[in-house]
N, C-alpha and C positions, 0 to 999 in steps of 0.2 A: 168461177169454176172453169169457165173455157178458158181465162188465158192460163190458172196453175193446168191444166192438158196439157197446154198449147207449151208454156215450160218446162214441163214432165219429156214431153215428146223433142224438143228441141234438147234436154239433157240428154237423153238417150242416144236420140241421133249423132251427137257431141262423140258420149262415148263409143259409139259403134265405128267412126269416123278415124280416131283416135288408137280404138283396136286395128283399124285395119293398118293403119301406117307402123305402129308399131309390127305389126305383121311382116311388112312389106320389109323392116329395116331390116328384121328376123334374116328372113330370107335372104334380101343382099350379103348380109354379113356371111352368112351359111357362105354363098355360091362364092364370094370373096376367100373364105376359108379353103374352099375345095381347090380355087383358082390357086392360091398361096401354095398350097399343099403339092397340085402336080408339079408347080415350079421347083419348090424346094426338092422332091424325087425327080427330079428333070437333072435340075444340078449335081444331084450326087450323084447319081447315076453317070453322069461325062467326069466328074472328078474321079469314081473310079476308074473309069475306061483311058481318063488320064497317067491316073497313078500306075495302070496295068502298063501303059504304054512306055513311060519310065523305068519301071522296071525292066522290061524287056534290051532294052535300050542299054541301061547299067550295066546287064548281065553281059551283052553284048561287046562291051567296051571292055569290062573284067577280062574278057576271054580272050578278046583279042591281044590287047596286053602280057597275058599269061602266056598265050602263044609266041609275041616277041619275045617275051624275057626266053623262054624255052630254047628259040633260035639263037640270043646271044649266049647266052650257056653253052651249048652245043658249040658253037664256034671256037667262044673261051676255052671248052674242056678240049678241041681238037689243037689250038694252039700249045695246052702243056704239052699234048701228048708229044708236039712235033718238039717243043723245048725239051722234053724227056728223053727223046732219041737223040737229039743234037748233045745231051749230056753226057747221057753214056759214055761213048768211043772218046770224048776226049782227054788227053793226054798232056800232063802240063797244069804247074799247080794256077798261074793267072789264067787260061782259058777255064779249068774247071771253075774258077771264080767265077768268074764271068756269064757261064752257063748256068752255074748255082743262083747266081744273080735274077736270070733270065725265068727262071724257072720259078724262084719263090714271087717274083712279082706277076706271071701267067695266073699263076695260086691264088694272088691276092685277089686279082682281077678277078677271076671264077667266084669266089669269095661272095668278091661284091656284088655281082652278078645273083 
């Protein structure tokens, strides 16, 4: 009778032992989850602040661009004008040529521009 106690008690304690470690993995696991978690919000969080930064950047470069193209435009559209007047006043069927010339390839340039 004393030693089925004595193994009654020694099961028990077994189990209660057994509870707790289970317990214990419980919780690592948890605190391993929450750890995972703020990393993974830690990450997104700088890839957006990434992506934000990029963007900024994009837009930046777009603009600038736009404002060359704008300058060369401007430039192009003041050399037809000056090919325009240069055509006018002249007199003479190979200088009009030649001005006619001058002027459709200012054009084309603006064009391309």
């Amino acid at each position: 009778r004393v030693a089925q106690q004595f193994e009654q008690h020694q099961q028990r304690q077994h189990e209660v032992e057994v509870g707790q470690r289970e317990t214990h993995i419980e919780q690592g696991a948890d605190q391993m989850c929450v750890a995972c978690a703020q990393q993974l919000e830690q990450q997104q969080q700088q890839h957006k602040v990434e992506m934000e930064r990029r963007d900024r950047v994009h837009v930046a470069n777009v603009k600038e661009r736009e404002g060359q193209h704008m300058l060369e435009r401007e430039e192009l559209e003041a050399q037809l004008k000056v090919a325009r007047a240069e055509a006018e006043p002249a007199v003479g069927r190979d200088s009009q040529s030649e001005l006619q010339f001058r002027l459709e390839r200012a054009m084309e340039d603006a064009e391309k521009a």
